[in-house]
DSSP file (Angstrom, degrees, kcal/mol; ACC not computed):
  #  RESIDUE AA STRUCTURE BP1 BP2  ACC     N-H-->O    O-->H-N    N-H-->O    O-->H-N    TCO  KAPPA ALPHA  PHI   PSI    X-CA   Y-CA   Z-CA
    1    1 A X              0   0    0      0, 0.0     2,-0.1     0, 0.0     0, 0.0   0.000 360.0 360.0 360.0 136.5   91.8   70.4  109.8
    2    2 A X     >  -     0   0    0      1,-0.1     4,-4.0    62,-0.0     5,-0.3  -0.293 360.0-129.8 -88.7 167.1   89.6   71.9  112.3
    3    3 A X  H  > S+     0   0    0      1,-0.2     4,-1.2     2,-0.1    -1,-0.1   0.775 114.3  56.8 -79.4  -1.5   86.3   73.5  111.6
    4    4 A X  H  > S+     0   0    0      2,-0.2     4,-0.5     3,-0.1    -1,-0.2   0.853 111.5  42.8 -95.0 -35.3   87.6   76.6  113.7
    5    5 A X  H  > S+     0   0    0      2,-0.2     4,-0.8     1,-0.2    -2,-0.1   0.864 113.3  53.9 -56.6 -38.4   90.9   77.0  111.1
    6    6 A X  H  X S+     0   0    0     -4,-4.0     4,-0.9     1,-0.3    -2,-0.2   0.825 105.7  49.6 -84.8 -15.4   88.7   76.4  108.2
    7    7 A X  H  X S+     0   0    0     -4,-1.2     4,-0.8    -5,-0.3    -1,-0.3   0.774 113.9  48.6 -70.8 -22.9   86.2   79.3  109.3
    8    8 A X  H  < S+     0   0    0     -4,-0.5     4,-0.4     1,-0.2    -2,-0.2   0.634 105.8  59.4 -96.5  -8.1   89.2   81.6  109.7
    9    9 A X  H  X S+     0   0    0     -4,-0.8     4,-1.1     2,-0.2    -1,-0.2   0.846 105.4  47.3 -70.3 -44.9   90.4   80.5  106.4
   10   10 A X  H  X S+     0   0    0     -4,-0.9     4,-1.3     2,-0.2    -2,-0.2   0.399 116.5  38.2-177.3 -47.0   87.6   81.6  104.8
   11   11 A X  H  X S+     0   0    0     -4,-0.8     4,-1.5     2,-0.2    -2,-0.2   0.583 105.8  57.7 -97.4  -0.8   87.2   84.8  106.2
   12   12 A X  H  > S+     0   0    0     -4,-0.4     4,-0.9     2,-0.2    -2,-0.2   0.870 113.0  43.6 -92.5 -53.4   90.0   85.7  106.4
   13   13 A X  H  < S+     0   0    0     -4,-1.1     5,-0.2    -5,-0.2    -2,-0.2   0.928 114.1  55.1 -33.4 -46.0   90.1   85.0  102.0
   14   14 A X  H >X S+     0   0    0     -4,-1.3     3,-2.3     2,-0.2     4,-1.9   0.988 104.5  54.4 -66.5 -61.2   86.6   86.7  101.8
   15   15 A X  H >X S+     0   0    0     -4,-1.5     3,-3.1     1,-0.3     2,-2.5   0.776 114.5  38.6 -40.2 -93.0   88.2   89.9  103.6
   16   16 A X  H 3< S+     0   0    0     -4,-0.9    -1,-0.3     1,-0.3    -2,-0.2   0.115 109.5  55.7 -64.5  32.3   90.9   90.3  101.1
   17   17 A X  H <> S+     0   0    0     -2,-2.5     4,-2.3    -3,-2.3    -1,-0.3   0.246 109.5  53.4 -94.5 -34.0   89.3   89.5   98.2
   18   18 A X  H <X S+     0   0    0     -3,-3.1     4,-2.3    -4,-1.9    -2,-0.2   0.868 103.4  52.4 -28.7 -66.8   87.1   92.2   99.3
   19   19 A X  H  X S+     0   0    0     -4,-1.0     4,-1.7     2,-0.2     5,-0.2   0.875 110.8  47.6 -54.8 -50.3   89.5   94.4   99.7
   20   20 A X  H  > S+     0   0    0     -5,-0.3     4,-2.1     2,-0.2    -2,-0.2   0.849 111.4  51.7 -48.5 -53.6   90.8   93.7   96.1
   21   21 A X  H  X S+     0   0    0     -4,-2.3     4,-1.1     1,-0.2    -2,-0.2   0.794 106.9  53.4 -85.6 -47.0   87.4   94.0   94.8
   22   22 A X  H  X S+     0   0    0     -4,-2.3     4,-1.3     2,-0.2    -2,-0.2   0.697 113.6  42.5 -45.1 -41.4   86.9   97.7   96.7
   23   23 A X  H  X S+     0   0    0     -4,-1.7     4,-4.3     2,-0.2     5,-0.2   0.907 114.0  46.9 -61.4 -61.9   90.2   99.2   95.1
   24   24 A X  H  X S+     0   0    0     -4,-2.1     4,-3.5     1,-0.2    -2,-0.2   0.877 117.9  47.7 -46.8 -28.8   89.6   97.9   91.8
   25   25 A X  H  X S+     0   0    0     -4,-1.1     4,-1.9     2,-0.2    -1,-0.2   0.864 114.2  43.6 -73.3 -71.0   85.9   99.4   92.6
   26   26 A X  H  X S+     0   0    0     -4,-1.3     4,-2.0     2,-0.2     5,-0.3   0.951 109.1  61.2 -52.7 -51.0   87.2  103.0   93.9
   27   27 A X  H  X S+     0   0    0     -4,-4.3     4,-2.0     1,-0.3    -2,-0.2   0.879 105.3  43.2 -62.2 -61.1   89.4  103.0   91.0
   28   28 A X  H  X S+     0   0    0     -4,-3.5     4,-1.8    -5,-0.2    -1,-0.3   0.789 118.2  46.4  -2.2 -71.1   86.6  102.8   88.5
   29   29 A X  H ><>S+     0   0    0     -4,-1.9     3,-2.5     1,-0.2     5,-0.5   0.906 113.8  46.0 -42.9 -84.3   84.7  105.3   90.4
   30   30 A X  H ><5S+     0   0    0     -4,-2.0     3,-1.2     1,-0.3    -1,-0.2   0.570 110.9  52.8 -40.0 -46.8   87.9  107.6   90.8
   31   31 A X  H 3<5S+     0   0    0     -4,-2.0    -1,-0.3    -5,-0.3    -2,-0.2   0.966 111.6  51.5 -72.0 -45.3   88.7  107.2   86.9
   32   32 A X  T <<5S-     0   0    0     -3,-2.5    -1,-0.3    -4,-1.8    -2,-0.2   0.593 131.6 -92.0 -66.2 -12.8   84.5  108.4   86.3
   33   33 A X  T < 5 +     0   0    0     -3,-1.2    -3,-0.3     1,-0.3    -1,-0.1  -0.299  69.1 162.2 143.7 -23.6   85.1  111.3   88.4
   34   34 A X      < -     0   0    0     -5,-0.5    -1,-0.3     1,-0.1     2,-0.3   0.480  29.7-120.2 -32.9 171.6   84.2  110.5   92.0
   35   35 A X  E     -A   97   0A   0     62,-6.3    62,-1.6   123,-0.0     2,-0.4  -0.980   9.3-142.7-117.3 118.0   84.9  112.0   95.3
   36   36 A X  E     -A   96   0A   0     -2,-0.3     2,-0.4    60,-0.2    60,-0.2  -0.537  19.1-155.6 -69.3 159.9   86.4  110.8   97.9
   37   37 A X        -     0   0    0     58,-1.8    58,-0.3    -2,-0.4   118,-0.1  -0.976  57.4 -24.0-136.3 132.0   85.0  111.7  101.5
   38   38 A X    >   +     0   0    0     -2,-0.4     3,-2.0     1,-0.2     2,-0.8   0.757  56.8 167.7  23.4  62.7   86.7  111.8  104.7
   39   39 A X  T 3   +     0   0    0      1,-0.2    -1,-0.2     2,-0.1     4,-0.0  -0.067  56.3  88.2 -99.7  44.1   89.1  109.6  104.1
   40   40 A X  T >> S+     0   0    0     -2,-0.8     3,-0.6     2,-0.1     4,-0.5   0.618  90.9  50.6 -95.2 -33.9   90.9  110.8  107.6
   41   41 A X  H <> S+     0   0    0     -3,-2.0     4,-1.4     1,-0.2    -2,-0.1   0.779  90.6  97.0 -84.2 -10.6   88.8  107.9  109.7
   42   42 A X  H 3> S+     0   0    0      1,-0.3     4,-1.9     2,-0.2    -1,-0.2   0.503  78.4  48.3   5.5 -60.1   90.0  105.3  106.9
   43   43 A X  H <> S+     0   0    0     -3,-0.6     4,-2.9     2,-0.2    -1,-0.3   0.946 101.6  58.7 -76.9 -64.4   92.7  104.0  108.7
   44   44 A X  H  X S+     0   0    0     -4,-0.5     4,-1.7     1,-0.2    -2,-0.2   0.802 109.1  50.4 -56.9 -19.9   91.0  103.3  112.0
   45   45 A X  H  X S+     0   0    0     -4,-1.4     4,-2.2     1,-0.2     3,-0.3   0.919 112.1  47.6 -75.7 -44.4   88.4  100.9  109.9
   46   46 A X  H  X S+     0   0    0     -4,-1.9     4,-0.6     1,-0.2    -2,-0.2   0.840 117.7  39.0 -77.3  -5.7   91.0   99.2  108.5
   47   47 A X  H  < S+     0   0    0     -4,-2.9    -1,-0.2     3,-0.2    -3,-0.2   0.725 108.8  59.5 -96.2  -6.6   92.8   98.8  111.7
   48   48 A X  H  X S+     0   0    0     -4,-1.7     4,-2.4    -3,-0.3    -1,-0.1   0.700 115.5  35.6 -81.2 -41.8   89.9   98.1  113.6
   49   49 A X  H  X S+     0   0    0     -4,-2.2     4,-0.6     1,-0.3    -2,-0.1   0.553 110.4  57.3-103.2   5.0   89.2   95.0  111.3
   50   50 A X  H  X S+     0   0    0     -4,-0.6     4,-1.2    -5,-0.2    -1,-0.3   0.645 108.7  48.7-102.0 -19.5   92.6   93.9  110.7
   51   51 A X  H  > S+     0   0    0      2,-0.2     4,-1.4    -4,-0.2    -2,-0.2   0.719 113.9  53.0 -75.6 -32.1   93.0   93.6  115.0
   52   52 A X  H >X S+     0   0    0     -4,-2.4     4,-1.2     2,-0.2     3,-0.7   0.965 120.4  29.2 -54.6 -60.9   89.3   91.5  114.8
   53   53 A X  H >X S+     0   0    0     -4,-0.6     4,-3.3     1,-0.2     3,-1.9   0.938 117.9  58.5 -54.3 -52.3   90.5   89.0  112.4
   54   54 A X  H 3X S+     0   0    0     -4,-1.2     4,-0.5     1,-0.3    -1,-0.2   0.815 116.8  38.1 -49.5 -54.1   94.1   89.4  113.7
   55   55 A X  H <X S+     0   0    0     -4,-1.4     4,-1.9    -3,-0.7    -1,-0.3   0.464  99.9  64.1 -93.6   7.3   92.6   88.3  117.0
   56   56 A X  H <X S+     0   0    0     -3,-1.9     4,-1.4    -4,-1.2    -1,-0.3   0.755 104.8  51.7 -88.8 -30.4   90.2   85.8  116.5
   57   57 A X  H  < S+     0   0    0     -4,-3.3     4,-0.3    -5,-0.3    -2,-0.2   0.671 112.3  51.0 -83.3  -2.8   93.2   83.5  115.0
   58   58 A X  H  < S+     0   0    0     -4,-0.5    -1,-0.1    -5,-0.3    -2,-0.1   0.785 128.6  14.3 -68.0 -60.0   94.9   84.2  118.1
   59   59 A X  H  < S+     0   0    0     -4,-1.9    -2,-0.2     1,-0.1    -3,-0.1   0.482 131.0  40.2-105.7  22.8   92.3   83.4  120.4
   60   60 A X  S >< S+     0   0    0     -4,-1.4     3,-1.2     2,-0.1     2,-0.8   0.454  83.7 108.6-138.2  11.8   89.6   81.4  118.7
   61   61 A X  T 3  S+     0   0    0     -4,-0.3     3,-0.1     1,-0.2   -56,-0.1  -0.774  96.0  16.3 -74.7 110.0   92.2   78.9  116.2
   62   62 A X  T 3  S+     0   0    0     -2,-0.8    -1,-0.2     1,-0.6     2,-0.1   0.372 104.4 112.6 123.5  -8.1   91.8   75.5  118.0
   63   63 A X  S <  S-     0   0    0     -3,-1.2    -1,-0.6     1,-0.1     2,-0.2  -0.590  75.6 -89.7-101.3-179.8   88.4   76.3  120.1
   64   64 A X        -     0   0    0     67,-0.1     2,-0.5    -2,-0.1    -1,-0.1  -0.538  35.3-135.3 -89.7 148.9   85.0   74.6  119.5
   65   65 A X        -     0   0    0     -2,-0.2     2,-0.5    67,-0.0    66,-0.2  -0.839  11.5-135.2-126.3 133.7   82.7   76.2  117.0
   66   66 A X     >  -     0   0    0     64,-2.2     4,-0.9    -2,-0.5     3,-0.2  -0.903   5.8-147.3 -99.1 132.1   79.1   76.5  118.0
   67   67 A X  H  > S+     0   0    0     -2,-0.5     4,-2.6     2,-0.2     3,-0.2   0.693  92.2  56.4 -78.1 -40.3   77.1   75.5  115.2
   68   68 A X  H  > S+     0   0    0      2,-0.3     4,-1.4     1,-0.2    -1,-0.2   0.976 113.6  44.1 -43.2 -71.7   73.9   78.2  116.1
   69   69 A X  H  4 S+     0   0    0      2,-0.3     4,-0.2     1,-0.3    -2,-0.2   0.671 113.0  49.9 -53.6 -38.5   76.3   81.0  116.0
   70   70 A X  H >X S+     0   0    0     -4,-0.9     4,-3.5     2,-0.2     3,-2.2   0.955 108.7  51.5 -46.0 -80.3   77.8   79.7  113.1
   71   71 A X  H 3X S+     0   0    0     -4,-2.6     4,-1.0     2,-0.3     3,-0.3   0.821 107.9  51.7 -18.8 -73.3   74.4   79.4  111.4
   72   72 A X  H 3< S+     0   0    0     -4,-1.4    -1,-0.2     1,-0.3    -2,-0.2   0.399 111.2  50.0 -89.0   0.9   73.6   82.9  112.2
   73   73 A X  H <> S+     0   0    0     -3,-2.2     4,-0.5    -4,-0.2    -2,-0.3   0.653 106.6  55.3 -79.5 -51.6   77.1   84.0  110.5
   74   74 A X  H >X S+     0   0    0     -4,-3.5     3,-1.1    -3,-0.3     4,-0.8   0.972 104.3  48.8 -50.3 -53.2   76.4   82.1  107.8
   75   75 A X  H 3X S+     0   0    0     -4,-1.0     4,-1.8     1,-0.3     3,-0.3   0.740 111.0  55.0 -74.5 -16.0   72.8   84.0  107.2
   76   76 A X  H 3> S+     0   0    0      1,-0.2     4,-1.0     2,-0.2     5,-0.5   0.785 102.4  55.3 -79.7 -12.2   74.8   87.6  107.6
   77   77 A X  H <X S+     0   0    0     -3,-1.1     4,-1.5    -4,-0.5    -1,-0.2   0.802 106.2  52.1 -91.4 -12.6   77.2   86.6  104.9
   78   78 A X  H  X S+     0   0    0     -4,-0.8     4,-1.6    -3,-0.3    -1,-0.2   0.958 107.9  47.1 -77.6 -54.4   74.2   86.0  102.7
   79   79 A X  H  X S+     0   0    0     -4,-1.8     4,-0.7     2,-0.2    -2,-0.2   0.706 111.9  60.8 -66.6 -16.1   72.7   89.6  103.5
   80   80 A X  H >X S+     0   0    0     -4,-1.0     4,-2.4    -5,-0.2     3,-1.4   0.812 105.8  40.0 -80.0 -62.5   76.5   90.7  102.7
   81   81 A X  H 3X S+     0   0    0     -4,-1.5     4,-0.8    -5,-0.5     5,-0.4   0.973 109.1  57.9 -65.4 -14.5   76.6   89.5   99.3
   82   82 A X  H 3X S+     0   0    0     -4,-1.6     4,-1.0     2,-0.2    26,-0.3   0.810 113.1  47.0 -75.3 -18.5   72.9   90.8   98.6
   83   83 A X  H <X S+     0   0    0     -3,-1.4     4,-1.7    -4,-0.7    -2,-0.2   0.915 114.6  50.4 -76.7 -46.6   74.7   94.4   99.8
   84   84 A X  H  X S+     0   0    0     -4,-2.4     4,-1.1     1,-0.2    -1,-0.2   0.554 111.5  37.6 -59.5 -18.3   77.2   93.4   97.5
   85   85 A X  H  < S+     0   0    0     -4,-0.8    -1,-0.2    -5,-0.3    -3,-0.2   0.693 117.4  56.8-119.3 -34.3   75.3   92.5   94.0
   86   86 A X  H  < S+     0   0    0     -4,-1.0    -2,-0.2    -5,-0.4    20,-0.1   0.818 112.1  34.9 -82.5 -16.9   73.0   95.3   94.7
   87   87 A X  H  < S+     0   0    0     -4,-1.7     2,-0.4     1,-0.2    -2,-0.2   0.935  88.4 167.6 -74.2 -76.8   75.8   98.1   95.0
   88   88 A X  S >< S+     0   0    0     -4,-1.1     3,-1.0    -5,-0.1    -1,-0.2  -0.901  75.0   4.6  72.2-121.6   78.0   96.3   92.1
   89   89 A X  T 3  S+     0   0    0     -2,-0.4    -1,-0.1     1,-0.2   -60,-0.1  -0.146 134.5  64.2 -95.9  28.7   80.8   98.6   90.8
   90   90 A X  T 3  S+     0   0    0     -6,-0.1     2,-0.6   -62,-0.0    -1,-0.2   0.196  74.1  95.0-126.0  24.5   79.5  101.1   93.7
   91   91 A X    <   +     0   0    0     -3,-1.0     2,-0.3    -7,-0.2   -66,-0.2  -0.842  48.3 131.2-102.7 138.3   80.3   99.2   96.3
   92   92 A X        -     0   0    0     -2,-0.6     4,-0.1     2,-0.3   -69,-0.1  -0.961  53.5-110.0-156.7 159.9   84.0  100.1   98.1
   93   93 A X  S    S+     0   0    0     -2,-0.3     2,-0.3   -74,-0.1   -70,-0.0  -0.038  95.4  68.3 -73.4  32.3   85.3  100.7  101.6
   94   94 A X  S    S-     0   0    0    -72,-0.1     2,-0.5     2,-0.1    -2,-0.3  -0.656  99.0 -97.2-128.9 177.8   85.9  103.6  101.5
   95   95 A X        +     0   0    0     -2,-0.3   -58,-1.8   -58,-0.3     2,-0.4  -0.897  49.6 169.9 -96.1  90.5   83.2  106.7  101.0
   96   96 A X  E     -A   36   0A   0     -2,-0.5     2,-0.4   -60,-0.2   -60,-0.2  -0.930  15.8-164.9-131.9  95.8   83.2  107.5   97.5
   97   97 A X  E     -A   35   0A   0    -62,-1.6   -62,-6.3    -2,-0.4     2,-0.6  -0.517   8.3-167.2 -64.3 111.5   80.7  109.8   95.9
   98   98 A X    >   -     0   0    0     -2,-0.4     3,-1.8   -64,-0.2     2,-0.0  -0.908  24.7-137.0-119.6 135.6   80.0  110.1   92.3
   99   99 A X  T 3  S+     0   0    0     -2,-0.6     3,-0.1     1,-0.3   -65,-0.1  -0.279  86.2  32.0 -81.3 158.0   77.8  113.3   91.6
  100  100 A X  T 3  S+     0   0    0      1,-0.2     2,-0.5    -2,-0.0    -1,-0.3   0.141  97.8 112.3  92.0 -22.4   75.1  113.2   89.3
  101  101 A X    <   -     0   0    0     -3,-1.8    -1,-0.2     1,-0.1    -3,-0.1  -0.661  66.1-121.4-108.7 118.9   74.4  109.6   90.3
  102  102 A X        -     0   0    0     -2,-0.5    -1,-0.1    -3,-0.1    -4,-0.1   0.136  22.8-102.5 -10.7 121.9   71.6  108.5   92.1
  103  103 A X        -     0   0    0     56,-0.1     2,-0.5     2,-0.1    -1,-0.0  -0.612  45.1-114.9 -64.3 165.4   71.2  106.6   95.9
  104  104 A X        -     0   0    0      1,-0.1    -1,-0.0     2,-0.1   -17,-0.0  -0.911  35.6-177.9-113.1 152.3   70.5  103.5   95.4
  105  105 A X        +     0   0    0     -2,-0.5     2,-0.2     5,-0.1    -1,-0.1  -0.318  44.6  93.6-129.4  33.6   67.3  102.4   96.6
  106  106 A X  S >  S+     0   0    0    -20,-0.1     3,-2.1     4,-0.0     2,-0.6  -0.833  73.3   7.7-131.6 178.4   67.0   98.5   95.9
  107  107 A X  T 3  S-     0   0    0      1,-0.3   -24,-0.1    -2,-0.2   -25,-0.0  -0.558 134.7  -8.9  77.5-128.8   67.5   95.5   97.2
  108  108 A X  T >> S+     0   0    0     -2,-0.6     3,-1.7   -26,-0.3     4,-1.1   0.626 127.9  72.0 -80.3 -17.7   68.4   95.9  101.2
  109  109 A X  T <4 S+     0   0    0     -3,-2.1    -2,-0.2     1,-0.3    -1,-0.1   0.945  83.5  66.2 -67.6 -24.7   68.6   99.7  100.6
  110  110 A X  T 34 S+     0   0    0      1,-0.1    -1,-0.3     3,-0.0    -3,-0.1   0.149 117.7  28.7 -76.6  30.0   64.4   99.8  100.1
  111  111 A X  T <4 S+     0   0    0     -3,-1.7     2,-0.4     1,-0.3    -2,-0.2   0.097 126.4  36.4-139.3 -76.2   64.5   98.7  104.3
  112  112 A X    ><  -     0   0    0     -4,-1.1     3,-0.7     1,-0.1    -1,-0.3  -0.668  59.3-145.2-110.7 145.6   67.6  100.2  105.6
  113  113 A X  T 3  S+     0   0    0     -2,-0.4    -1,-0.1     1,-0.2     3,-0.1   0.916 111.1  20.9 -57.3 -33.7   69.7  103.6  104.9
  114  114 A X  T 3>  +     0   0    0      1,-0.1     4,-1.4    -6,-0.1    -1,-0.2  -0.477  67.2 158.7-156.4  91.4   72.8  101.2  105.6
  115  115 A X  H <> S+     0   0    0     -3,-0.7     4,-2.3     1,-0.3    -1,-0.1   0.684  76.4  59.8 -74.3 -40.4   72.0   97.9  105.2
  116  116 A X  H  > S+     0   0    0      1,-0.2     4,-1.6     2,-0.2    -1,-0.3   0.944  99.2  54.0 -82.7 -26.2   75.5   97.1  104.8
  117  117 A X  H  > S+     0   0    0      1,-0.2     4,-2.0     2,-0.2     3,-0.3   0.917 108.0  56.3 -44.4 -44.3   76.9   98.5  108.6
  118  118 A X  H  X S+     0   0    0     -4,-1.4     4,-2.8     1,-0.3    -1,-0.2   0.952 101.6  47.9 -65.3 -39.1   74.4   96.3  110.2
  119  119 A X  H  < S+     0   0    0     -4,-2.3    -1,-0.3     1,-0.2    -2,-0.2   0.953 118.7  45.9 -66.4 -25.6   75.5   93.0  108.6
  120  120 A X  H  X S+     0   0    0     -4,-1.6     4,-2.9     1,-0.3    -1,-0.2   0.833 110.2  54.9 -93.6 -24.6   79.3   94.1  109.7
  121  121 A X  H  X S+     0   0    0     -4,-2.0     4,-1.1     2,-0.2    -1,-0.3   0.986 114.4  36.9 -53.6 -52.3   78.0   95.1  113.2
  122  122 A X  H >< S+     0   0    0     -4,-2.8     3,-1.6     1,-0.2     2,-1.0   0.280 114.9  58.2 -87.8-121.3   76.5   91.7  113.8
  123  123 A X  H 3>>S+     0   0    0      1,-0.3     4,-0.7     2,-0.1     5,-0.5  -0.341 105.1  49.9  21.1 -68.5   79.6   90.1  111.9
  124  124 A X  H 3<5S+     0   0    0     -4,-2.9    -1,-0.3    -2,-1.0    17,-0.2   0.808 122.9  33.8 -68.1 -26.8   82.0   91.7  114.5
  125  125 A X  T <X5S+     0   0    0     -3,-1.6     4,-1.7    -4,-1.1    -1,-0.2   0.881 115.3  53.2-104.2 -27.8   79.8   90.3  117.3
  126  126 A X  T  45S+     0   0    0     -5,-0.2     3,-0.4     1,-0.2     4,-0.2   0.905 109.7  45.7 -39.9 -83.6   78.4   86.7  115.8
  127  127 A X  T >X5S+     0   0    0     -4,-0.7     4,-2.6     2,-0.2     3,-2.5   0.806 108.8  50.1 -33.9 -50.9   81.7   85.1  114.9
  128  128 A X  H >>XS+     0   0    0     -5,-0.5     3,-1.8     1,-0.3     5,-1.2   0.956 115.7  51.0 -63.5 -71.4   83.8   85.9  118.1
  129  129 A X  H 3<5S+     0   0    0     -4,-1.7    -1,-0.3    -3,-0.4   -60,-0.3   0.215 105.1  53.3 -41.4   4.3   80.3   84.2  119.6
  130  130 A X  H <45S+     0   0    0     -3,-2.5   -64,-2.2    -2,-0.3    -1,-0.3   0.661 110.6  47.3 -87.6 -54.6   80.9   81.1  117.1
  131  131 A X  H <<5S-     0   0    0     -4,-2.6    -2,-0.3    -3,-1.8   -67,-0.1   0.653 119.8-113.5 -79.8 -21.1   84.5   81.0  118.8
  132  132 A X  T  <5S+     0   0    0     -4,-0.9     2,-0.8     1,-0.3    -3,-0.3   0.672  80.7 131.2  63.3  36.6   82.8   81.2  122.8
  133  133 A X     >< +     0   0    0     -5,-1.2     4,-0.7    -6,-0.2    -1,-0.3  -0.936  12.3 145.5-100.2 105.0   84.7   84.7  122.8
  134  134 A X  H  > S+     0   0    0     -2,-0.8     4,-3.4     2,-0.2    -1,-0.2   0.799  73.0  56.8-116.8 -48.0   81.7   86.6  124.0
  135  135 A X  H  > S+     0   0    0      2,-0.2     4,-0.5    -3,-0.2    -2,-0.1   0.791 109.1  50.1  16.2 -71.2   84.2   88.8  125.9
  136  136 A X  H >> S+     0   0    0      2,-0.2     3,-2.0     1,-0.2     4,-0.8   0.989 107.0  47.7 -59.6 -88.8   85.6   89.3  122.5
  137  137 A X  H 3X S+     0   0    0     -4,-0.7     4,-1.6     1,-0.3    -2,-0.2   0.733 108.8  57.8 -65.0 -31.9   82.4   90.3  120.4
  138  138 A X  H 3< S+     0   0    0     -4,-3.4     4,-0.4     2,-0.2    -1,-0.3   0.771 111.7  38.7 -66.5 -19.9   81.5   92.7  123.1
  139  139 A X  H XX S+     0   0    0     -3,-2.0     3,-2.0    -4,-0.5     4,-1.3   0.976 119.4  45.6 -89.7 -77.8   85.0   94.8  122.8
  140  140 A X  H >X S+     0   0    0     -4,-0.8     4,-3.2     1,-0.4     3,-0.5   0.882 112.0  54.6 -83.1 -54.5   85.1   94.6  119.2
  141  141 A X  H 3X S+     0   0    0     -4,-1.6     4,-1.6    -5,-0.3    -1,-0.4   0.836 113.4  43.8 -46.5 -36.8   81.1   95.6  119.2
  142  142 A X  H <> S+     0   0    0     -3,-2.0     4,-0.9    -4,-0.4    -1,-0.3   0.744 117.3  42.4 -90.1 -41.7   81.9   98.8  121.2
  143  143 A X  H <X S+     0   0    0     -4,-1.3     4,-2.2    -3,-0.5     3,-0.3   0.899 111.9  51.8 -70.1 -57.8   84.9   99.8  119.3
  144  144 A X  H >X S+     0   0    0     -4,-3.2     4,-1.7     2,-0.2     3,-1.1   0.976 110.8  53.1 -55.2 -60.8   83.4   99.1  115.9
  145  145 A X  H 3X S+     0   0    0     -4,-1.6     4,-3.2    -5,-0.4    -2,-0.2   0.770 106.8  50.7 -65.0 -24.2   80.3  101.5  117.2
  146  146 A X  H 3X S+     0   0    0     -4,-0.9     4,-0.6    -3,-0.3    -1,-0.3   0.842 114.9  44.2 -74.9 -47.8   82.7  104.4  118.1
  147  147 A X  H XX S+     0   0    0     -4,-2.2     3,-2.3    -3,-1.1     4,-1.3   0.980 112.0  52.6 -49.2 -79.6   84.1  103.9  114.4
  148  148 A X  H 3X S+     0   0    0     -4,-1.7     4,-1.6     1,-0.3     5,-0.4   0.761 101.5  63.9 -31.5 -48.6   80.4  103.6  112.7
  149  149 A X  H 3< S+     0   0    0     -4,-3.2    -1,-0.3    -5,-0.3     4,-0.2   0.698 106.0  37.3 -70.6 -17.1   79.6  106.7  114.3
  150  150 A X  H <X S+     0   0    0     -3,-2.3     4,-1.9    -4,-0.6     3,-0.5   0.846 120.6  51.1 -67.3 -46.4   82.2  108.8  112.5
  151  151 A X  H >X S+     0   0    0     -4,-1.3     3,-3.0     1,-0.3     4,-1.3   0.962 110.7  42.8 -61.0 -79.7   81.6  107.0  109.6
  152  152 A X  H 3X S+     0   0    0     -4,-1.6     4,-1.7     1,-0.3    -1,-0.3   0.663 113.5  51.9 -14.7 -42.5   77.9  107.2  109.4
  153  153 A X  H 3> S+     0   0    0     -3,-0.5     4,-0.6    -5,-0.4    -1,-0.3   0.688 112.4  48.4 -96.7 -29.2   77.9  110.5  110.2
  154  154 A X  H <X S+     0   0    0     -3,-3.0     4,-1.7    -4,-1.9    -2,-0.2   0.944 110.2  46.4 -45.0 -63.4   80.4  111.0  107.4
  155  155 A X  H  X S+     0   0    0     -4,-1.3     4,-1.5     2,-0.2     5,-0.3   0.995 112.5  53.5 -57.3 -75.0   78.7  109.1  104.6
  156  156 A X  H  X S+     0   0    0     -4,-1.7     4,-0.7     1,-0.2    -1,-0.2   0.729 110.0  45.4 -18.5 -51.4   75.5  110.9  105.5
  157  157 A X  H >X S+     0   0    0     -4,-0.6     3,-2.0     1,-0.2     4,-1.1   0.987 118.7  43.5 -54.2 -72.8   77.1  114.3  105.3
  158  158 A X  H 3< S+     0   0    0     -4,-1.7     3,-0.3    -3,-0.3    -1,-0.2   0.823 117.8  45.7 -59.6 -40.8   78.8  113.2  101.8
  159  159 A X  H 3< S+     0   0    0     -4,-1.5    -1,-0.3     1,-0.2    -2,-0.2   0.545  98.1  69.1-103.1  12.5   75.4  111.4  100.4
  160  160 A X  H <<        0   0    0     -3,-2.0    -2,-0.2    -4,-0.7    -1,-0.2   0.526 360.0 360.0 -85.9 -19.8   73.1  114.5  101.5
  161  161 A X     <        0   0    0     -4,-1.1    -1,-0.2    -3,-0.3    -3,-0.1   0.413 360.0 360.0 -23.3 360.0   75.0  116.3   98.6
């Protein structure tokens, strides 16, 4: 098995366990009272990052994985689960407000307003630059910012409440 299958293996599991973990997440929320918020740009995240994955096993299954790039994929997945443990049962993928509740201010959140956008920015461009797809990580980066910038500009809106 190559080390380029087993990286897409892997992420491709984390994503949709994610995903799983984000419903169950929302649902919680939803059940406590939350709000969703602008959950018109929704689609285009998920379609944006089911067409990365979708095309990195297209083009990057079978090429050689440079170990640096790799390395520096690895350390983002680390700052993802530190977004992850420090949200808990308020982290989802969606924009989900519950009123009365506090930001949270620990962890990465005591540096950056959205700690967790950055790891996904450099995510979208690292990996494809694990694969030699530089091509690739530059499209994806550009597309993804077009995305972030509704989003961002959503969430703000929605946590300025």
């Amino acid at each position: 098995m190559s080390l380029a299958l087993v990286i897409l293996l892997l992420v491709t599991a984390q994503r949709l366990g994610e995903l799983v973990l984000a419903r169950r997440n929302t649902a919680r929320l939803m059940a406590r009272g939350a709000v969703e918020v602008a959950p018109g740009h929704y689609p285009l995240v998920v379609g944006l990052h089911a067409a990365w994955l979708a095309g990195l096993w297209w083009f990057g299954l079978g090429r050689d994985v440079d170990l640096a790039w790799l390395a520096v994929f690895a350390v983002l997945q680390l700052l993802r689960v530190w977004v992850l443990v420090t949200l808990g049962p308020r982290w989802t993928t969606r924009i989900v407000v519950l009123p009365g509740e506090p930001l949270v201010r620990a962890g990465p959140y005591r540096f950056l307003g959205h700690p967790n956008y950055c790891v996904v920015v450099g995510e979208i461009l690292v990996l494809p630059l694990a694969f030699g797809l530089v091509w690739y990580g530059v499209v994806f980066t550009i597309l993804n910012a077009a995305v972030l910038a509704i989003r961002i500009t959503a969430e703000n809106r929605a946590l300025a409440r």
